[in-house]
Structure formats: C-alpha cells, structure tokens
C-alpha positions as CSV (number, residue, x, y, z in Angstrom):
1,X,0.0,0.0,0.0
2,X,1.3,3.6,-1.0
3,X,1.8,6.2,1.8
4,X,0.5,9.3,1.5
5,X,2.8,12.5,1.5
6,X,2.2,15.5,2.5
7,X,4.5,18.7,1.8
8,X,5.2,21.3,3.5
9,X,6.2,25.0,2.1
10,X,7.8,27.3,4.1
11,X,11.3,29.3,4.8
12,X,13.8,26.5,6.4
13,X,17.0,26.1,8.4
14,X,19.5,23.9,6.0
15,X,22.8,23.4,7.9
16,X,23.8,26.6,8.6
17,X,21.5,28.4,6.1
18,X,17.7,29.7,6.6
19,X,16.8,29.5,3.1
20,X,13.7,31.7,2.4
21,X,11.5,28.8,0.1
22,X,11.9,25.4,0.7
23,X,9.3,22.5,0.0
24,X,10.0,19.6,2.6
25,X,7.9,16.5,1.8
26,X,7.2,13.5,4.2
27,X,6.4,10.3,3.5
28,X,5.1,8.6,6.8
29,X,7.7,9.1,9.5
30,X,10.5,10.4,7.6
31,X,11.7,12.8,5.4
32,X,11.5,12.2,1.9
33,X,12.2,15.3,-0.5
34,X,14.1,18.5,0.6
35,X,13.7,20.9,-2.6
36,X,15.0,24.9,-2.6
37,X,12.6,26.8,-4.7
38,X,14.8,29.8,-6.1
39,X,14.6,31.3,-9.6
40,X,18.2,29.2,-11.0
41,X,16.2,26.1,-9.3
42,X,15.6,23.6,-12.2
43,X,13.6,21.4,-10.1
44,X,9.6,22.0,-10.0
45,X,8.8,25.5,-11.5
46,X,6.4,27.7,-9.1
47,X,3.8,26.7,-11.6
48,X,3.7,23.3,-11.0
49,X,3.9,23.2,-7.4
50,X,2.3,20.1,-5.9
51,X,-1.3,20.8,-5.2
52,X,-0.7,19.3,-1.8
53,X,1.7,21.4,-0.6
54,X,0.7,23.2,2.6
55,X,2.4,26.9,3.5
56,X,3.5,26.6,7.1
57,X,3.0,29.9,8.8
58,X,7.1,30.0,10.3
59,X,10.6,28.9,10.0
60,X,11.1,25.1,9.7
61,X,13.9,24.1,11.7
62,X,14.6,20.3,13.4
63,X,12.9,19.0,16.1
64,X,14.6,19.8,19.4
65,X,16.8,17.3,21.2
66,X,17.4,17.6,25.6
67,X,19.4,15.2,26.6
68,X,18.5,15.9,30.1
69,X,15.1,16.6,31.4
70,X,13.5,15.4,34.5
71,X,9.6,15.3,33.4
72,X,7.4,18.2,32.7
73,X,3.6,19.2,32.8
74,X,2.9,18.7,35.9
75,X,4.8,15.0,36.2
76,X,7.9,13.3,36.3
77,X,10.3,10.7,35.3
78,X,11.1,10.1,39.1
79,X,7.5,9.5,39.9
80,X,8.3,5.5,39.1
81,X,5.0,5.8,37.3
82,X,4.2,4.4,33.7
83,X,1.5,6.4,33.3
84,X,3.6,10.0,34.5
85,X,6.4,9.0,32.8
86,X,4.8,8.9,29.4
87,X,2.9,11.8,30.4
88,X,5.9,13.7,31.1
89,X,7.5,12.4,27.7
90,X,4.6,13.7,25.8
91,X,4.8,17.1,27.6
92,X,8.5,17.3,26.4
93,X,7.2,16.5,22.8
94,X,4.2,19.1,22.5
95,X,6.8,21.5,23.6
96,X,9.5,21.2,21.1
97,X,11.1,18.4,22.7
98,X,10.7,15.9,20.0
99,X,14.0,13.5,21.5
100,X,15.4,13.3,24.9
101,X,16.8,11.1,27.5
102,X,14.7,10.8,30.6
103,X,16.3,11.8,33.4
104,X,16.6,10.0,37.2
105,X,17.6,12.0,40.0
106,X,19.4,10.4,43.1
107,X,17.0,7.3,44.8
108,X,17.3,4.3,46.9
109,X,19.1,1.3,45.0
110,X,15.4,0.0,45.4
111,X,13.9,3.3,43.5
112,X,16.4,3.9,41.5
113,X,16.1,-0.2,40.0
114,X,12.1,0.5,39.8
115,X,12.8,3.6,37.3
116,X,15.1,2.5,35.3
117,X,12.6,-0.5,34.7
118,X,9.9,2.1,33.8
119,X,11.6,3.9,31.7
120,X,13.5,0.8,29.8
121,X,9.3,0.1,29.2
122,X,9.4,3.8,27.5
123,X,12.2,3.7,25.7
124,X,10.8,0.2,24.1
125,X,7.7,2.2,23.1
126,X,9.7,5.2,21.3
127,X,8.4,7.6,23.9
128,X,12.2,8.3,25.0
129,X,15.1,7.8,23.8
130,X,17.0,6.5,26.2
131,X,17.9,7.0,29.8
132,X,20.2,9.3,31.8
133,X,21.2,8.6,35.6
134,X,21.8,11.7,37.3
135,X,23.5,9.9,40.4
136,X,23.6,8.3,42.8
137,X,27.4,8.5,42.7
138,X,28.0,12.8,42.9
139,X,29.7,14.7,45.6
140,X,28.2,16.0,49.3
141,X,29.3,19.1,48.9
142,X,27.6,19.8,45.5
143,X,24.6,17.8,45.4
144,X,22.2,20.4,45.1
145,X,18.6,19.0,44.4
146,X,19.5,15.5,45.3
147,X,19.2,13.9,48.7
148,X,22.4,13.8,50.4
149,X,21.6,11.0,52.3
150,X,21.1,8.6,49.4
151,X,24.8,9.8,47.6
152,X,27.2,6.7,47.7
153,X,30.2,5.2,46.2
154,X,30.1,3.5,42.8
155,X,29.9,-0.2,43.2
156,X,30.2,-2.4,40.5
157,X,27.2,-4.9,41.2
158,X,25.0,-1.8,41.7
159,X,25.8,-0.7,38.5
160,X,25.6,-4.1,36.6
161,X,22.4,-4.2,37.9
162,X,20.9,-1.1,36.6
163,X,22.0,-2.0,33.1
164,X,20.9,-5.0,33.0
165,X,17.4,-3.3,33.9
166,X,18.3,-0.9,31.4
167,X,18.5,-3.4,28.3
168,X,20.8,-0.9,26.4
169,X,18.6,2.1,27.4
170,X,21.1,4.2,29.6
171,X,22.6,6.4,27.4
172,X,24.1,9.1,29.8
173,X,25.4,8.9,33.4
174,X,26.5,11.7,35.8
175,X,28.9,11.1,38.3
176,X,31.6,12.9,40.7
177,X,35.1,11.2,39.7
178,X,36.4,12.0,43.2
179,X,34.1,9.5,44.4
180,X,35.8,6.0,45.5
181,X,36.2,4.4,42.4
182,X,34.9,6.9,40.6
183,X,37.3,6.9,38.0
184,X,36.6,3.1,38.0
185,X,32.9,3.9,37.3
186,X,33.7,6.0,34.1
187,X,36.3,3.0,32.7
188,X,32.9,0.6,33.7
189,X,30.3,2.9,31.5
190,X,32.6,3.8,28.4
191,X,33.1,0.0,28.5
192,X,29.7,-0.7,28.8
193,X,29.1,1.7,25.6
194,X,27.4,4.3,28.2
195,X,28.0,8.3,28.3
196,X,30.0,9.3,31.4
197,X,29.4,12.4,32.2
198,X,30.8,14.7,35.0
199,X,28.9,16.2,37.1
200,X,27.8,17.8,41.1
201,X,31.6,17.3,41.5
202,X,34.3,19.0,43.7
203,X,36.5,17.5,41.4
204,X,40.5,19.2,41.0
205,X,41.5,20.3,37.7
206,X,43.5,16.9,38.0
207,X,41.0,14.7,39.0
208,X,38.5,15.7,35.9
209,X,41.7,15.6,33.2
210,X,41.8,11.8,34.3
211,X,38.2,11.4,34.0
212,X,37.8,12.8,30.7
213,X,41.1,11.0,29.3
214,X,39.2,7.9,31.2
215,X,36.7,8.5,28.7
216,X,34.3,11.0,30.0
217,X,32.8,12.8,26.8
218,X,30.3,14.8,29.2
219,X,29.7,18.1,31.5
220,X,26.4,18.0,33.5
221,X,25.3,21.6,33.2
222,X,28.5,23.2,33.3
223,X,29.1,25.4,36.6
224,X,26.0,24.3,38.0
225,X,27.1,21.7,40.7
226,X,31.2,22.9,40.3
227,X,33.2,24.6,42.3
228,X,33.7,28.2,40.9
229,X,36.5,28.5,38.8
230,X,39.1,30.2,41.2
231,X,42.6,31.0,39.5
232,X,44.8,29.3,41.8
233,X,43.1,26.3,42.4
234,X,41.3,25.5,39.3
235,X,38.8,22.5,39.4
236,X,36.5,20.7,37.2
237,X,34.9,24.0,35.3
238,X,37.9,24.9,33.5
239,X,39.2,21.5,32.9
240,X,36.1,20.8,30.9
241,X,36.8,24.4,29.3
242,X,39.6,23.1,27.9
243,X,39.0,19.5,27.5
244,X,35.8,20.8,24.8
245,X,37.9,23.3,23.5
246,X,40.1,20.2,22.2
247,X,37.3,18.4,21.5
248,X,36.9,15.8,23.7
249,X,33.7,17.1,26.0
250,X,30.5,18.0,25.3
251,X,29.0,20.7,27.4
252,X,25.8,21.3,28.6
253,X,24.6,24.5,29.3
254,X,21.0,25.2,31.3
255,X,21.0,28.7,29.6
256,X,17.7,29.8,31.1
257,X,19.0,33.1,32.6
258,X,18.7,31.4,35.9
259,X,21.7,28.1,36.3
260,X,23.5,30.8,33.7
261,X,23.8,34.3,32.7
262,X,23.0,34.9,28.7
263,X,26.5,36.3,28.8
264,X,28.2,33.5,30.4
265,X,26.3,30.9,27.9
266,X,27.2,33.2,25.0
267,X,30.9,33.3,25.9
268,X,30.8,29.6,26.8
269,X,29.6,29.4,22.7
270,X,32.5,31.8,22.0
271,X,35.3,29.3,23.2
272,X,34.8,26.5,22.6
273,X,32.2,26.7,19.4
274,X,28.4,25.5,19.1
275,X,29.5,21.9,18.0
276,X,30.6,21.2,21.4
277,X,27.7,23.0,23.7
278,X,23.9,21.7,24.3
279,X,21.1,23.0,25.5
280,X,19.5,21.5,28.1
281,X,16.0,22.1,30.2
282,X,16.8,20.4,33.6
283,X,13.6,20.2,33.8
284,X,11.1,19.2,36.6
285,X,7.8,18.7,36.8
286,X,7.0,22.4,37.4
287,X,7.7,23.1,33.6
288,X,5.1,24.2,31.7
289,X,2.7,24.4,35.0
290,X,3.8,27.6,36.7
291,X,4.7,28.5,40.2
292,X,3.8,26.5,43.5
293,X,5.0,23.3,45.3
294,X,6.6,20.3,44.4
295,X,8.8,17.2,44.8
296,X,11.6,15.8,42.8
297,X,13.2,12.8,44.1
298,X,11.2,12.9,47.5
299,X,12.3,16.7,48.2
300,X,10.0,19.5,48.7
301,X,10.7,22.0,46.0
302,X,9.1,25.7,45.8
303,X,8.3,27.3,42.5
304,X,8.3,31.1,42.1
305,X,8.2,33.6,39.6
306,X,9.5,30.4,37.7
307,X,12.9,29.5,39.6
308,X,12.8,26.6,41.6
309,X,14.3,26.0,44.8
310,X,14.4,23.2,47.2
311,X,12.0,24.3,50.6
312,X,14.5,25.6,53.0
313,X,11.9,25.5,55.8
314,X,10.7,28.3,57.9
315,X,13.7,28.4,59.7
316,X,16.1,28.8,57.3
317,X,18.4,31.9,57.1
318,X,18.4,32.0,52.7
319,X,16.5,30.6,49.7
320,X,16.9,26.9,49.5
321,X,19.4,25.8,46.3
322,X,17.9,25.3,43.0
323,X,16.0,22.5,41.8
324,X,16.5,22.2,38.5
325,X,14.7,23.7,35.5
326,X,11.0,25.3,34.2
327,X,11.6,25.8,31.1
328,X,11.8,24.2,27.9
329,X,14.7,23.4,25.3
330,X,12.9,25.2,23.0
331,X,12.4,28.2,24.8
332,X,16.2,28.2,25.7
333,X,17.1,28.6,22.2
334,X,14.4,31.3,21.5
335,X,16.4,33.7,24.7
336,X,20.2,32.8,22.7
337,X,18.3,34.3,19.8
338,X,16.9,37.1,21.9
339,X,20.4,37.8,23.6
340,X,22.4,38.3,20.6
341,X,23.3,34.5,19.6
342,X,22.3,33.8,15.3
343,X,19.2,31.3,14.9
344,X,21.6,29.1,13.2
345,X,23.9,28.9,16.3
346,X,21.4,28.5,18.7
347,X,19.2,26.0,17.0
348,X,22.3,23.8,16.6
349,X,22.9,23.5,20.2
350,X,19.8,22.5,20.6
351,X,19.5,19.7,18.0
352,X,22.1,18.6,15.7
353,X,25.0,19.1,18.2
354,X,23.0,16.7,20.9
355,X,21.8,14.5,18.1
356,X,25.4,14.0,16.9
357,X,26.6,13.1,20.7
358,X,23.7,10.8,21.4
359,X,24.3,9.2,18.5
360,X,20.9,10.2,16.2
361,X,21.5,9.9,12.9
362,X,18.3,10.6,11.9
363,X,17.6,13.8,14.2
364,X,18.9,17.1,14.6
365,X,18.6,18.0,10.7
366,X,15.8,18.6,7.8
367,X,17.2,15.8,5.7
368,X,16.0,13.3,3.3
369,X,15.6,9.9,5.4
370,X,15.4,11.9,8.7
371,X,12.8,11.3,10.8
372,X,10.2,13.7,10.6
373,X,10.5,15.6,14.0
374,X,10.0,19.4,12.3
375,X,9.5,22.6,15.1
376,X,7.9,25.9,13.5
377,X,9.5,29.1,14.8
378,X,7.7,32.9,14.6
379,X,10.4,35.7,13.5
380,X,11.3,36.0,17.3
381,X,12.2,32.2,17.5
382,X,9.4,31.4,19.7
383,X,8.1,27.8,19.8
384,X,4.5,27.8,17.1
385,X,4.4,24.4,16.2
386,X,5.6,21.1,16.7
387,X,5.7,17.8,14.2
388,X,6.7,14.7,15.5
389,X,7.3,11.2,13.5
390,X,5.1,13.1,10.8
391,X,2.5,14.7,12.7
392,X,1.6,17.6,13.9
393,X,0.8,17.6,18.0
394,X,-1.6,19.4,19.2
395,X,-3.4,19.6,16.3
C-alpha cells in the first residue's frame, strides 16, 4: 500500500542556512524530499507546485533534542510511574522536545532499579530515547537537588544491575570522579558503551583531566554543581573548558537566565564553538505548570516567579538551592536568539550538536531519510508548532 505524502512550504533552516522557500515533503515518518525553490532552481517550476503542498506559517527548523530533562507538565520521570512518565515524555514533545533522555535523580538502590525498569518500558515504546542517571554516585558538597543521604560510592554490582534493567537504554550517566572508584565507574560505562558524564563534583583540575582522558565525553550543566572556577586552584569548570575546546567534551549548558547568565552561555559558545555546547532544560515537573510546590526525588521543592528551589523550611536563614529547570529546550534557544546568539547557532545547540553526541542519525537536521521531527518558529524564534514522527501535535 502507498503512503501518502504530504508537503510542507515554508522558509527552512538547512545546515547553517535559513533558506527563504523550501518544500519539505514527508512520507510517513521520515523525510523524503528536501527541494529549494529559487529562480536558477531547475527542479519543480512555481507553476507546478504540488497541489498538496501546505504553507507553514514559520521557520522550519529540526525537532529539538534535551538530553537531560527530568519530566514536565505537571509530572515526572522520578515518579516510578508508567502512566507519569509517558505523560511527562509527551509534555517534552508538544513543547518542542521531539528526543530526549529521561532523566533520574538520586534514589534508593530500590527506586532507583524500579525507574530505570519504567523507563526501559518507554524507551521500548519510542516515547524516550533512552535514559540518563543523574546519580547516585555525585559529591556532598555539590549535590544540590538530590538527597544527600542517598549519595554513595560507585559499586560495581549496583551498576551491573541497573543495566541489566536498562537493556541498552542508559545512554548518559553523571557522576563525581572523586568518588571512591569513581574513576573506575567512568572506565565501567565507556566500557559498557554508556555516556560518562561529569557532574555535582568537587573534582581538582587533576582529577577531571583523568576522568575525561578515562573517557568522559560529558559536563552536566556546566558550573552548575562545580566549584567556581578560582585562579589558583582551578577544578573541574575549567578543565572541561579546555577538554571541549580540544574536543573531547561536550558541554551542557541550562541557559535559562537562571543556572546561567545569557553572557556567560554566549561566551561559553564563543570558546569552545556550538559543536561542542547543548542545551538543556533540567527540567522538573513544574515546567510548563507555573509557580507552586513540588517534589523531585522525594524533596520539597518551591516554584516562584519560575525559579525553583528546594524548601528551606521556615527556619532557614536564605533561599533553598535550586532544583532544576521550568523551562523548555525550546524556549532556551528562543532567549540565545533574543540575547544576541544567530538562529543558526542557537538552533544547533539545541538539535544537531545533541543529536550527533547521542548518537541520532536521523535527528537534529531537515534531511532526506530523517525522521520527521519538524518545530515551526515565529520571526522572534518562539516555539508555534511542533511535528513529531510526521505529525503535527496538538493539532
């Protein structure tokens, strides 16, 4: 049986170029004809346009790609749920989000097991694509959102265990080299064919130059969880600097204007180029809810004016530390536009580059044999519409 085709018509982002008429058509789930309509264009004259085509009200550019997001709409991945977890995947989707990794904060061994199982489920059904384990193994002193109590050493059965629950789903893991034997657990992942990644670490300058030449290809939201740079004792911040500078790291960068100033994300782009930073949400269950209380991981969290922060209690002297992200991947790549940063560039770090790490061939581009995951932009980069697998959400 034939499958229908439908074709789009609109102005599209091609590599590094938004060219101003493009006809995209789709065959099913994929991509199957990417035609420039220009005057020198020898292909189908304006005249003879299919009568099918459809003009899309926007710029065309790839479905966006988080590799770490903790849930959304109200729900989340941590909720060792079925029924939240694909409701949080499906929240990621209708915003943009058309691939991600489902992230895991810090749990018992016993919790931690149970969502990994869930989400091995997900991954089966397409809804993910694949998991990341954001700890148990990070450091006391930077833990941030996680519960302290539950941080522990890397152990080998513990992690042969979650794989095995995995079934080739854990894509990403974060961990504190410092750790005993964490340098043991990054040899264990790469081995394993899993992204280490570095992470809520006190890690020296030392210590995170073996990790990456251990074969860490990762930085958990850079700064975020680090030690601050200082000049005389330099730690993990600008090891990873310099480690993606040579290639060698990723970065990921929660440039919400929250984790990170638009200038320190823009200058972050400026070193070390856009083929080495992604976007990331963070996010919790707050995004795309709004302000008010919630938990992540079993800890009280407090939304307002769209930060979130772990409840410090009445007593305490400050705000509590932040609790990962509201916002979208999408929505981060619309304020890089808005602070200065091309559509191009900022678009890139939050598809093709994290496509190209995770390993998507067939994401992060508007190419024939892609899979159709399209997002529509307005002139000020915001988020209009969203195609996934070759249809439209939403609509």
């Amino acid at each position: 049986m034939t499958v229908p085709s439908i074709v789009l018509r609109a102005p599209a982002l091609l590599g590094d170029i938004i060219e101003p008429d493009v006809l995209v058509e789709i065959t099913g789930d994929r991509i199957s004809g990417v035609r420039l309509l220009t005057e020198a264009d020898d292909g189908w004259p304006v005249a003879d346009l299919p009568s099918s085509a459809v003009a899309v009200d926007g710029i065309l550019v790839p479905g966006f790609v988080d590799v770490h997001t903790h849930g959304g709409g109200g729900v989340a991945f941590t909720d060792l749920d079925p029924d939240a977890a694909a409701a949080a995947a499906r929240h990621q989707h209708s915003r943009g989000t058309t691939s991600l990794l489902a992230s895991l904060v810090t749990l018992s061994p016993t919790d931690l097991l149970r969502g990994v199982q869930v989400l091995a489920d997900l991954a089966d059904d397409g809804l993910v694509d694949g998991i990341h384990l954001e700890g148990p193994w990070l450091a006391q002193a930077r833990c941030g959102a996680h519960d302290p109590t539950l941080l522990r050493d890397p152990d080998l059965g513990e992690v042969e265990r979650l794989l095995d629950a995995g079934r080739g789903h854990i894509r990403q893991v974060t961990l504190a080299p410092e750790r005993d034997h964490g340098l043991d657990l990054v040899g264990w992942l790469t081995a394993a064919g899993v992204h280490a990644a570095i992470g809520h670490t006190t890690a020296s300058f030392a210590v995170a130059t073996q990790a990456v030449e251990a074969g860490a290809d990762l930085a958990t939201h850079l700064f975020n969880g680090m030690d601050p740079w200082h000049h005389r004792e330099p730690g993990a911040v600008p090891a990873l600097l310099r480690a993606a500078a040579q290639g060698a790291v990723t970065l990921e960068l929660i440039a919400d204007g929250t984790h990170l100033s638009d200038d320190t994300a823009r200058t972050v782009i400026d070193l070390v180029g856009r083929d080495h930073v992604v976007f990331v949400s963070d996010a919790m269950a707050a995004a795309g809810v709004g302000d008010g209380r919630y938990v992540l991981g079993g800890l009280a969290v407090v939304v307002a004016d769209g930060v979130a922060r772990l409840d410090p209690g009445p007593d305490a002297a400050g705000p509590g530390s932040i609790a990962g992200g509201t916002s979208h991947v999408a929505e981060i790549v619309a304020r890089a536009v808005a602070s200065g940063r091309s559509l191009p560039d900022a678009v890139s770090c939050g598809t093709r580059t994290p496509a190209r790490w995770l390993g998507l061939a067939d994401r992060g581009e508007i190419a024939v044999g892609a899979r159709a995951d399209l997002a529509v932009l307005g002139d000020d980069a915001g988020l209009r519409r969203v195609m996934r697998s070759g249809h439209w959400l939403g609509a």
